[in-house]
NUBA-856141 format. One record per residue (C-alpha): x, y, z; residue in one letter; residue number from 1. Coordinates in nm, 3 decimals. Layout:
# residues N
+---------+---------+---------+---------+-----+
|       x |       y |       z | residuo | num |
+---------+---------+---------+---------+-----+
|       X |       Y |       Z |       a | NUM |
...
+---------+---------+---------+---------+-----+
# end
This chain:
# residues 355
+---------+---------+---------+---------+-----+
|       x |       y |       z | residuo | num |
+---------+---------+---------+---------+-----+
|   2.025 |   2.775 |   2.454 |       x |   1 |
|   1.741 |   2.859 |   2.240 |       x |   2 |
|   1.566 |   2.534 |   2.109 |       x |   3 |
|   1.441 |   2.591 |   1.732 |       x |   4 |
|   1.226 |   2.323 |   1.518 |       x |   5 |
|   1.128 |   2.397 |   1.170 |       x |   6 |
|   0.738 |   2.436 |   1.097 |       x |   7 |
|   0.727 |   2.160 |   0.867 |       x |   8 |
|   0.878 |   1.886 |   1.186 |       x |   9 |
|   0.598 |   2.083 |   1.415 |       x |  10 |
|   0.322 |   2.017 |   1.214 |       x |  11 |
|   0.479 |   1.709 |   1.134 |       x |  12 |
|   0.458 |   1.590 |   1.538 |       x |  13 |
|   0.181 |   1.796 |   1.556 |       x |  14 |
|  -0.013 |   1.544 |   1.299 |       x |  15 |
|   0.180 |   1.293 |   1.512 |       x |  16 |
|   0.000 |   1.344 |   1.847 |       x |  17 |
|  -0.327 |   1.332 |   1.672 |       x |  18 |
|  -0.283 |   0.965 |   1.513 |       x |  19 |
|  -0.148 |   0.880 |   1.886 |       x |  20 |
|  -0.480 |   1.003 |   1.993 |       x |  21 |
|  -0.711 |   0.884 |   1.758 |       x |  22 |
|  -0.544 |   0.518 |   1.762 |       x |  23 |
|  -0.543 |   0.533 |   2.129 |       x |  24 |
|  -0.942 |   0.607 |   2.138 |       x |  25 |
|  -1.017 |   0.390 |   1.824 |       x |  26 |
|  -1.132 |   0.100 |   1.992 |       x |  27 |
|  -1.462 |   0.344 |   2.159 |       x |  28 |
|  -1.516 |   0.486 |   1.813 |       x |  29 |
|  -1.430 |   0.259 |   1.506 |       x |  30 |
|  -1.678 |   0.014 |   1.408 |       x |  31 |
|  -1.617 |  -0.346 |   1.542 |       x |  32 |
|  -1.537 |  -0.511 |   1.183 |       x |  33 |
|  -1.215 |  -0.256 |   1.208 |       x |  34 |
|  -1.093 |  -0.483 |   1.485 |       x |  35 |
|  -1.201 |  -0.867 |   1.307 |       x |  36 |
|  -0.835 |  -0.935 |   1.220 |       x |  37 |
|  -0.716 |  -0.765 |   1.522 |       x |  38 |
|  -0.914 |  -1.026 |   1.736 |       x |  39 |
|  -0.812 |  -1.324 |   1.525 |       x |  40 |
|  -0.418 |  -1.253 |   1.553 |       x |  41 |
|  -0.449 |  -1.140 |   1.931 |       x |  42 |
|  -0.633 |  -1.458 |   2.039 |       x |  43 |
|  -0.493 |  -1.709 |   1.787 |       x |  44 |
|  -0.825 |  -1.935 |   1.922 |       x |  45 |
|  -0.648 |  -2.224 |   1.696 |       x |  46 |
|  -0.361 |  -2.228 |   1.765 |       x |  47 |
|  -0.217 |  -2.093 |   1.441 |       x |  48 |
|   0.145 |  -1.920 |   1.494 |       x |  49 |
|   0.422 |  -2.026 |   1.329 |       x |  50 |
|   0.718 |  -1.911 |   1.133 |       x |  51 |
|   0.537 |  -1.884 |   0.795 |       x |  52 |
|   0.254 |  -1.692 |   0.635 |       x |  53 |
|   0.154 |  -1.377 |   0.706 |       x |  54 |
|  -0.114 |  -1.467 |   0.956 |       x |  55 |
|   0.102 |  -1.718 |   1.160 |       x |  56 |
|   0.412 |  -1.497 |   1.182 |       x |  57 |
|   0.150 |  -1.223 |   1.289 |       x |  58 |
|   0.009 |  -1.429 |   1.575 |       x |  59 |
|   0.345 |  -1.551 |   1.680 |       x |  60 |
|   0.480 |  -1.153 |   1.677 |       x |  61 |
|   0.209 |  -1.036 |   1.923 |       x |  62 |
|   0.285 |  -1.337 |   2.149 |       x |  63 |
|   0.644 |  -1.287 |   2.158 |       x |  64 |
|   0.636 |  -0.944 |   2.227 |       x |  65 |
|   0.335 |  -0.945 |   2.460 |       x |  66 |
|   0.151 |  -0.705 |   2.223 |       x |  67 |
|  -0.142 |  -0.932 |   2.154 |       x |  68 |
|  -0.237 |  -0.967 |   2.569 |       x |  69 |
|  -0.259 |  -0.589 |   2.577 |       x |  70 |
|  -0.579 |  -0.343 |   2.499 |       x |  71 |
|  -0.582 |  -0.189 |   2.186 |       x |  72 |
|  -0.526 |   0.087 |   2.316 |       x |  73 |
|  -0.180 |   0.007 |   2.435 |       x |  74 |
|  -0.122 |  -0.181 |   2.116 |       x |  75 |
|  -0.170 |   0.199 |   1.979 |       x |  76 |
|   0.078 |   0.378 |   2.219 |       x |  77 |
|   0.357 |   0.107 |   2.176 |       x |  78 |
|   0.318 |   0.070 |   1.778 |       x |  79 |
|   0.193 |   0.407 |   1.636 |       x |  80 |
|   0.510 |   0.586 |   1.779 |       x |  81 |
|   0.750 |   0.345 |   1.593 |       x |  82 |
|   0.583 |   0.376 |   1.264 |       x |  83 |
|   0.564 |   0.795 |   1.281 |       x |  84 |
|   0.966 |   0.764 |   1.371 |       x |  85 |
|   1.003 |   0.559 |   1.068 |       x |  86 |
|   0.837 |   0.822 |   0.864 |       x |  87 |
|   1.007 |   1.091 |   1.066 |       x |  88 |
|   1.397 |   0.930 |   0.956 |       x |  89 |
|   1.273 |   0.906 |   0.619 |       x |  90 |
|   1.225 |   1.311 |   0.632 |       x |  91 |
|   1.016 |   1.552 |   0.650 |       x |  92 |
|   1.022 |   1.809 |   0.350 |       x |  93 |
|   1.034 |   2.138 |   0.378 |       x |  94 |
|   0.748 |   2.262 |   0.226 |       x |  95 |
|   0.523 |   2.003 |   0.470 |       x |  96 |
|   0.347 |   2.272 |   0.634 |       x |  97 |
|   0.204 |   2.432 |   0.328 |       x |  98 |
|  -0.124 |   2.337 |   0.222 |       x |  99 |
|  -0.157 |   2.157 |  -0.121 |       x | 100 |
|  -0.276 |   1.860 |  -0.280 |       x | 101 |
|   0.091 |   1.669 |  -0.249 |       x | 102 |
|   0.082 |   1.735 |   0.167 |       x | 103 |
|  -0.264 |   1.664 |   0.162 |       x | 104 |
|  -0.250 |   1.338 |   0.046 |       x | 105 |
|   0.089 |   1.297 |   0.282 |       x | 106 |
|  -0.145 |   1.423 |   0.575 |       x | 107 |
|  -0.449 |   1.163 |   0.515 |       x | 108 |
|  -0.226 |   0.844 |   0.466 |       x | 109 |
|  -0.065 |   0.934 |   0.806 |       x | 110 |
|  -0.375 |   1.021 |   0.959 |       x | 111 |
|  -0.481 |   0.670 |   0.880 |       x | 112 |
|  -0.205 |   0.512 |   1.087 |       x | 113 |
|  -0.451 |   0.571 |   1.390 |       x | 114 |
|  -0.763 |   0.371 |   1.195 |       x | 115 |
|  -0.561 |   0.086 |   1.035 |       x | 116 |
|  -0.254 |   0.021 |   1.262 |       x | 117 |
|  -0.374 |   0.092 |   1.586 |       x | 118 |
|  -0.430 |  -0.240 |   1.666 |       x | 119 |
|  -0.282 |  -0.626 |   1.568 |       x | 120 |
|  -0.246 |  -0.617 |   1.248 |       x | 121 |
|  -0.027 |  -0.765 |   0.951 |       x | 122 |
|   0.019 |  -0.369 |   0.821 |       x | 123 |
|   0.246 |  -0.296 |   1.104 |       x | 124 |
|   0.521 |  -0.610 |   1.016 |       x | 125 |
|   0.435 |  -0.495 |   0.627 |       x | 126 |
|   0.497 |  -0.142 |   0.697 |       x | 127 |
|   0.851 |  -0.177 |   0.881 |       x | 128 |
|   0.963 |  -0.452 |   0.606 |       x | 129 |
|   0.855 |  -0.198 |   0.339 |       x | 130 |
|   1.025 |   0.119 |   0.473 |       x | 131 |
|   1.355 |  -0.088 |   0.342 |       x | 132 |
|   1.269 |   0.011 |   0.036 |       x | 133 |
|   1.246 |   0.396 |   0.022 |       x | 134 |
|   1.574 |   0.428 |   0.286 |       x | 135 |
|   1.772 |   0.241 |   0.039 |       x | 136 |
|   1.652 |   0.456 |  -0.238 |       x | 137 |
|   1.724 |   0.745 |  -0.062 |       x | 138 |
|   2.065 |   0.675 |   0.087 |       x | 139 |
|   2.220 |   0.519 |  -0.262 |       x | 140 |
|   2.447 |   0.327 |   0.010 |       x | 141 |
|   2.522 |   0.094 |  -0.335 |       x | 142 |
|   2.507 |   0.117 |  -0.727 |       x | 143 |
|   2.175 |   0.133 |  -0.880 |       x | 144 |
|   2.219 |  -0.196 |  -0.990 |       x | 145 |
|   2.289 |  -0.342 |  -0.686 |       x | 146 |
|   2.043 |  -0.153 |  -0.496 |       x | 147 |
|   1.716 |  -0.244 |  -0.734 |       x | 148 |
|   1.863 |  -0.653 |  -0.722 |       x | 149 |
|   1.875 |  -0.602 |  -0.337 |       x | 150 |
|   1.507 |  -0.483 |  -0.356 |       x | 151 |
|   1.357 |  -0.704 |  -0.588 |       x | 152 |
|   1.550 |  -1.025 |  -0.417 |       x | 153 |
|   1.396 |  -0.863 |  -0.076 |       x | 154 |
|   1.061 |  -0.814 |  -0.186 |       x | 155 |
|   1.076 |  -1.170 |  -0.308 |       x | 156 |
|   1.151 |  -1.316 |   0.025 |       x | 157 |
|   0.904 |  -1.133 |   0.161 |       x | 158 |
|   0.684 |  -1.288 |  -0.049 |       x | 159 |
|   0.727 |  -1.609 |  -0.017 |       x | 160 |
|   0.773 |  -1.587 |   0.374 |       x | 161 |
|   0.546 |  -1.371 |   0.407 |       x | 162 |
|   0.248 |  -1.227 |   0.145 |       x | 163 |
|   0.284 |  -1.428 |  -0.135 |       x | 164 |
|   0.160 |  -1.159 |  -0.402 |       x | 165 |
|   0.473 |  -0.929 |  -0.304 |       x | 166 |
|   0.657 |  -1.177 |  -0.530 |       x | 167 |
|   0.455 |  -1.062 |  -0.807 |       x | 168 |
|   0.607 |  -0.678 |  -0.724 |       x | 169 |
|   0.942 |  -0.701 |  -0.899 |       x | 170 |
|   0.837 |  -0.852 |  -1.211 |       x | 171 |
|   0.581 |  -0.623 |  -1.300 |       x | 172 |
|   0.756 |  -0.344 |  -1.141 |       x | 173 |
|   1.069 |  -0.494 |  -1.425 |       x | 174 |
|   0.813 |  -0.453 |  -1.693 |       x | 175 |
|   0.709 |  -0.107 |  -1.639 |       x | 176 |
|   1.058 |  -0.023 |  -1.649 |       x | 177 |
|   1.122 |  -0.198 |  -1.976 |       x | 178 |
|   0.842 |   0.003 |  -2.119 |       x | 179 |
|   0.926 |   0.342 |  -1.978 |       x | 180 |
|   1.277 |   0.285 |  -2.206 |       x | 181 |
|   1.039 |   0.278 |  -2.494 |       x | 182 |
|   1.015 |   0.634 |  -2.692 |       x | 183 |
|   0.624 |   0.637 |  -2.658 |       x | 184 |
|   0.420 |   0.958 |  -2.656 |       x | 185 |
|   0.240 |   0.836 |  -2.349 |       x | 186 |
|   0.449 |   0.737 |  -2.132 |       x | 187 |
|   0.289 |   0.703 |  -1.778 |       x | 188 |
|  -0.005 |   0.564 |  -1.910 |       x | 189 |
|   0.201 |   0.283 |  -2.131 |       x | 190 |
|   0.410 |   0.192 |  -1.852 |       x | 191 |
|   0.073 |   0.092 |  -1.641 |       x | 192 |
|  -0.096 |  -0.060 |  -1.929 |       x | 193 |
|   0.229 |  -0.272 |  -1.990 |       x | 194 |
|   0.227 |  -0.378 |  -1.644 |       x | 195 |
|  -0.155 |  -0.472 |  -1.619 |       x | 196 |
|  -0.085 |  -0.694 |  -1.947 |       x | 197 |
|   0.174 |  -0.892 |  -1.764 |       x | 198 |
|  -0.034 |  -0.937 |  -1.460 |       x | 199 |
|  -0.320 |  -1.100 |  -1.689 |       x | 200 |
|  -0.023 |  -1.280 |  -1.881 |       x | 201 |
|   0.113 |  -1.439 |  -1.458 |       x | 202 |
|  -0.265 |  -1.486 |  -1.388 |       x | 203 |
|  -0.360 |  -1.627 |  -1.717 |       x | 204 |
|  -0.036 |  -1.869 |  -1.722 |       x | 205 |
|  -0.108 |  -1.952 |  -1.321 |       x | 206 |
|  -0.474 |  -2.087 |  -1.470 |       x | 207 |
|  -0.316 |  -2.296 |  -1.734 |       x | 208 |
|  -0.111 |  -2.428 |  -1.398 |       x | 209 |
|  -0.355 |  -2.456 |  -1.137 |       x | 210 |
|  -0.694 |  -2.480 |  -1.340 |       x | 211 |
|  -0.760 |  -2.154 |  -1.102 |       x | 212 |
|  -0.693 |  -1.784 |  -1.254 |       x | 213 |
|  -0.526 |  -1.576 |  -0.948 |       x | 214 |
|  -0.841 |  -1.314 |  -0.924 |       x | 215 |
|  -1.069 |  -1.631 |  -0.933 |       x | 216 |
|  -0.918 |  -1.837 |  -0.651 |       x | 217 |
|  -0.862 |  -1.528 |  -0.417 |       x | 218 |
|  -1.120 |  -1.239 |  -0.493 |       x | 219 |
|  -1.368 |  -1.385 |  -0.601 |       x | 220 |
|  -1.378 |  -1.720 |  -0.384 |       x | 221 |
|  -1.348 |  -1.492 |  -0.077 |       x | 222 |
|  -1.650 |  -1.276 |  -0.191 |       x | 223 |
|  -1.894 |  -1.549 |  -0.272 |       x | 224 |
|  -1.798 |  -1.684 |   0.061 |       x | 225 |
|  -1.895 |  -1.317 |   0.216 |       x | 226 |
|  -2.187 |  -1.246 |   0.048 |       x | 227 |
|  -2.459 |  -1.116 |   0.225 |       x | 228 |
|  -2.257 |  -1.050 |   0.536 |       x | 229 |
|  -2.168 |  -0.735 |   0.731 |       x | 230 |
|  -1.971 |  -0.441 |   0.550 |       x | 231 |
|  -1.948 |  -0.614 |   0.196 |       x | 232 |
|  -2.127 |  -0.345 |   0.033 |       x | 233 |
|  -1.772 |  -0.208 |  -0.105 |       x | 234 |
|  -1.713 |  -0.556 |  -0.215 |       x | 235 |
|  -1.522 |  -0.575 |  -0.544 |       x | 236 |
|  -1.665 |  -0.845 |  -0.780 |       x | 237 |
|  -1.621 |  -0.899 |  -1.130 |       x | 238 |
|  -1.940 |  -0.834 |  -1.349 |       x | 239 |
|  -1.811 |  -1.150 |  -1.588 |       x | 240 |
|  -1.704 |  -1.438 |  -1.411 |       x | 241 |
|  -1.367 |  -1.521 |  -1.410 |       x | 242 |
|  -1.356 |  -1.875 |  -1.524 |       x | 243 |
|  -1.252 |  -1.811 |  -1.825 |       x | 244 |
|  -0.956 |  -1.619 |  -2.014 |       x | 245 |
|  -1.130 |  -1.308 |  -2.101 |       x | 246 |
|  -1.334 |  -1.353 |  -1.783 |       x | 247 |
|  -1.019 |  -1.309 |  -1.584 |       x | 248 |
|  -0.886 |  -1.028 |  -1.811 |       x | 249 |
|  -1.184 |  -0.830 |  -1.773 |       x | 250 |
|  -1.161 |  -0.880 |  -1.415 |       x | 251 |
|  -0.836 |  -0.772 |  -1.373 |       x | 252 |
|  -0.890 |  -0.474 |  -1.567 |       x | 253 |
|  -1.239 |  -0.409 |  -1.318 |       x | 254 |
|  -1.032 |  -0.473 |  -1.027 |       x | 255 |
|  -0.730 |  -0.234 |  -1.143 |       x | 256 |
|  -0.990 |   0.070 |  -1.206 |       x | 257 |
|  -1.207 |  -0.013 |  -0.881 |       x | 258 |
|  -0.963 |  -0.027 |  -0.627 |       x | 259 |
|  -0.744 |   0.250 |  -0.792 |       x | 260 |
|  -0.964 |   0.494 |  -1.026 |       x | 261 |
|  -1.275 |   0.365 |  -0.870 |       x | 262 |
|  -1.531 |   0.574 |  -1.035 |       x | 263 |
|  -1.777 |   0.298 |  -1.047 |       x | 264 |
|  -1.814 |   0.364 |  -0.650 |       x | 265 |
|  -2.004 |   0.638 |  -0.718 |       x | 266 |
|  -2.342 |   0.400 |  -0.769 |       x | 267 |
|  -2.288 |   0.450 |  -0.357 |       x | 268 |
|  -2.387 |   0.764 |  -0.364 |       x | 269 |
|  -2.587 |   0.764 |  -0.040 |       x | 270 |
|  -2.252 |   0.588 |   0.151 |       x | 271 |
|  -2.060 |   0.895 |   0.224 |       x | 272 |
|  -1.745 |   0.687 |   0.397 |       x | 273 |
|  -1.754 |   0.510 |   0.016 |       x | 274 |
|  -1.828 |   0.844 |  -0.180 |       x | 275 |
|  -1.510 |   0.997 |   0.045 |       x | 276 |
|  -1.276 |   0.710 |  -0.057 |       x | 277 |
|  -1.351 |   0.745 |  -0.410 |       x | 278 |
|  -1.258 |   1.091 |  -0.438 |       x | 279 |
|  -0.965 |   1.047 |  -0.204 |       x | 280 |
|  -0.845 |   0.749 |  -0.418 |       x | 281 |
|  -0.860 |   0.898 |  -0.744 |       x | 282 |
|  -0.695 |   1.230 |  -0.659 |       x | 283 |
|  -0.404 |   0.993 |  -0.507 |       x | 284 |
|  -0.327 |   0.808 |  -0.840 |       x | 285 |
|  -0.395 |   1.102 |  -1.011 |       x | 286 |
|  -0.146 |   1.292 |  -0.828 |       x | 287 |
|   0.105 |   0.995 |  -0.834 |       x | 288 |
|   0.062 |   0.946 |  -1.223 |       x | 289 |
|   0.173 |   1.369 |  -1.242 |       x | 290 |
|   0.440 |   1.305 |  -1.035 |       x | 291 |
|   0.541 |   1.006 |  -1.205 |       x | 292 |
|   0.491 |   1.191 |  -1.536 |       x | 293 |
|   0.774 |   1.423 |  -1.393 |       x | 294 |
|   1.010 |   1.249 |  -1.275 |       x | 295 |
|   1.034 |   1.059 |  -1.604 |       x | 296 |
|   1.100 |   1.379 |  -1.766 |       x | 297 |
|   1.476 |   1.391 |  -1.550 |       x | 298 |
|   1.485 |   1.020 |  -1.521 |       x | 299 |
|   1.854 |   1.025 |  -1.509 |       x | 300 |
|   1.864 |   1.317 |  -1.204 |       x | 301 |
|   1.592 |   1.123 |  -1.030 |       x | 302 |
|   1.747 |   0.783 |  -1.149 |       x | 303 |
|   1.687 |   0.569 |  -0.781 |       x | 304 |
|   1.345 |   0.760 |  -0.724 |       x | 305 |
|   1.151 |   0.668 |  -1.017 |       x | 306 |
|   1.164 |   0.297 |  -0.886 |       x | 307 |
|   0.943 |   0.427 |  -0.626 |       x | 308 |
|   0.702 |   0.526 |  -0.912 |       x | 309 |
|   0.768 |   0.191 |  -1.086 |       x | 310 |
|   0.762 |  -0.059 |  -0.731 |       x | 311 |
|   0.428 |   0.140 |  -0.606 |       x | 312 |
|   0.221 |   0.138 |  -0.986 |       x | 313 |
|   0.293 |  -0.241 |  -0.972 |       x | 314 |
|   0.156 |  -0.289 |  -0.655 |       x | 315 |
|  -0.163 |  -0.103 |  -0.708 |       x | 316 |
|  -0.191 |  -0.343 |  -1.032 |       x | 317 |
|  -0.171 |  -0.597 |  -0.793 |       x | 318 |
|  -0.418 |  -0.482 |  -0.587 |       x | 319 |
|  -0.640 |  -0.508 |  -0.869 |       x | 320 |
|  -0.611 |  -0.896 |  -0.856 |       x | 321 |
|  -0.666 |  -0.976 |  -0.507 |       x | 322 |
|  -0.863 |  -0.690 |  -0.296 |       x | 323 |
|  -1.218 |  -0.844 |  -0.193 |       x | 324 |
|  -1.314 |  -0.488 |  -0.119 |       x | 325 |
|  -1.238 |  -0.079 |  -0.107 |       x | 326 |
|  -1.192 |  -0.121 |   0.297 |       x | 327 |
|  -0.926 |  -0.365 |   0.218 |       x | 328 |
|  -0.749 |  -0.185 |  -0.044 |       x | 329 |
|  -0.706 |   0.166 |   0.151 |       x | 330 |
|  -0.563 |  -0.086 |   0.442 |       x | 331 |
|  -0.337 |  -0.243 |   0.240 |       x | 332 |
|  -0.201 |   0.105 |   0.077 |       x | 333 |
|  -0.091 |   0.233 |   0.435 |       x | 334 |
|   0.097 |  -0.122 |   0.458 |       x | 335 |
|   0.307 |   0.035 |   0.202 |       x | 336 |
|   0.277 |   0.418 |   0.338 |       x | 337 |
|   0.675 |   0.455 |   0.355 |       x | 338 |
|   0.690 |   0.390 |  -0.003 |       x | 339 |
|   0.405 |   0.613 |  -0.135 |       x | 340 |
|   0.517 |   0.876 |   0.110 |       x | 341 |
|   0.881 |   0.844 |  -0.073 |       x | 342 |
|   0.731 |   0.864 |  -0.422 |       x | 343 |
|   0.496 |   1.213 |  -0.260 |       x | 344 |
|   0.827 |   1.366 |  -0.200 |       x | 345 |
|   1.071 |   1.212 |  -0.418 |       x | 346 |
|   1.225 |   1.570 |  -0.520 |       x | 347 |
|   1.221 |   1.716 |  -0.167 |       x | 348 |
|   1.503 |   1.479 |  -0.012 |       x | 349 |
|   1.821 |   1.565 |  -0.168 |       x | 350 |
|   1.934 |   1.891 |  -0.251 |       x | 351 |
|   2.207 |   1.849 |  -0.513 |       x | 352 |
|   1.917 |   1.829 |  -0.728 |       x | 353 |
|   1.708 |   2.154 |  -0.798 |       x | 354 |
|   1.351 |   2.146 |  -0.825 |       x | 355 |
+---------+---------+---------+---------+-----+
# end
């Protein structure tokens, strides 16, 4: 019997094997601050794990399974196989062995399974809780209704168990919506623009709570506490301080356009590794906002994929709030890979629809 696999699944593995390579030699390669939170959640030297927050849960994970005694090398082999499976059962498109800007991007975020999840790390519980989100989207197993309640309640869990800003998710996710039901010209652009209002409305009406704005008691307070140490030369810190109203608005704003359209990393110009994620960053939400753009125009074909437009433009807003720098903002994007890779190729996984 003659065994036949497609191009696209060969280069798909193909890609595979490399990330199973490259994670399984990062540890002789990678800088060590790759490997700071890897350490912490492998040796727990306090004692920390538990059944709540992100870091406990993390701690107690690798001790349960035995995953946090190992090298990180092993770590590698036993998790990077599980995530590219994920990826793999989501589907891989036909056209994934062509070269354009769409595959690309598809190619780099995987490729970065091998520097970011190669090791302990809070990515690989975010990444398989995440990948919930894009099967149910894809398999319409309920109503639309039913399936964006089913997300939104999930994501809210999550948050609260878990990473507390994933409860923000839904409602600004709900907002973008709202807006994108609006007969405005601009439509892409509105929708994001509504949903960075509402985070500087949750932030601004969290200060009135706490006395602390949400970019001032997380960015900010972790960056003054960093300053001067290693690798916080991508650090992202608000030229206004955010003790104020506007303060915090403007910072929001800054952090929005620096961790997504982040065109004021250029002043690195003589940090290629910075100069590279700038360009690679801005082509990405370019790319996303065209696709977005187009699935909006057959919103009612695409009618469960566009919440993978709405759920993944509300998270980058959120990353504008609380990412202390550009290392930890491409990390935290391939926490969420399955859902950007869904949005990539939202018209390439069901073919009652013509594209």
């Amino acid at each position: 019997m003659q065994l036949f696999i497609s191009r696209s699944k060969l280069v798909y593995w193909l890609l595979g094997l490399a990330v199973l390579i490259l994670g399984i030699l990062a540890p002789f390669y990678l800088p060590a601050r790759f490997f700071y939170d890897a350490v912490v959640i492998a040796e727990d030297f306090y004692n920390e794990k538990g059944v709540w927050r992100s870091y406990p849960v993390t701690m107690l994970f690798y001790d349960i399974t035995g995953l946090g005694s190992l090298t990180f090398s092993l770590v590698a082999l036993m998790q990077l196989p599980v995530l590219l499976f994920i990826i793999y059962k989501l589907g891989i498109p036909e056209c994934f062995a062509k070269l354009t800007v769409r595959n690309a991007l598809a190619y780099s975020l995987i490729l970065m399974l091998a520097f970011f999840i190669s090791m302990p790390s809070k990515e690989f519980i975010t990444f398989i809780f995440i990948s919930f989100v894009p099967f149910l989207l894809k398999k319409q197993y309920f109503s639309l209704s039913k399936t964006i309640v089913l997300i939104f309640l999930s994501l809210f869990i999550f948050g609260v168990w878990y990473r507390p800003y994933y409860v923000l998710i839904p409602i600004i996710a709900g907002v973008i919506y709202l807006t994108s039901l609006i007969n405005f010209k601009r439509k892409v652009l509105t929708g994001i623009f509504s949903g960075i209002l509402i985070a500087i409305f949750l932030s601004l009406s969290y200060g009135f709570v706490k006395g602390e704005y949400l970019s001032q008691s997380t960015r900010e307070t972790l960056n003054e506490e960093r300053l001067g140490k290693e690798a916080t030369n991508s650090a992202i810190t608000s030229p206004l301080k955010t003790d104020t109203w506007y303060g915090e608005t403007y910072g929001i704003i800054y952090g929005f356009v620096s961790v997504n359209a982040p065109v004021n990393g250029f002043k690195h110009l003589f940090e290629p590794q910075i100069v590279t994620f700038v360009f690679w960053q801005l082509i990405l939400t370019l790319y996303l906002m065209f696709l977005y753009r187009n699935c909006l125009a057959k919103r009612k074909s695409y009618s469960y994929e566009i919440w993978a437009f709405y759920l993944v433009f509300a998270y980058f807003i959120i990353q504008g709030i609380f990412e202390p720098d550009l290392g930890s903002a491409v990390k935290h994007k391939i926490g969420i890979l399955p859902l950007l890779y869904f949005a990539l190729y939202y018209d390439s996984f069901r073919k009652n629809i013509p594209v």
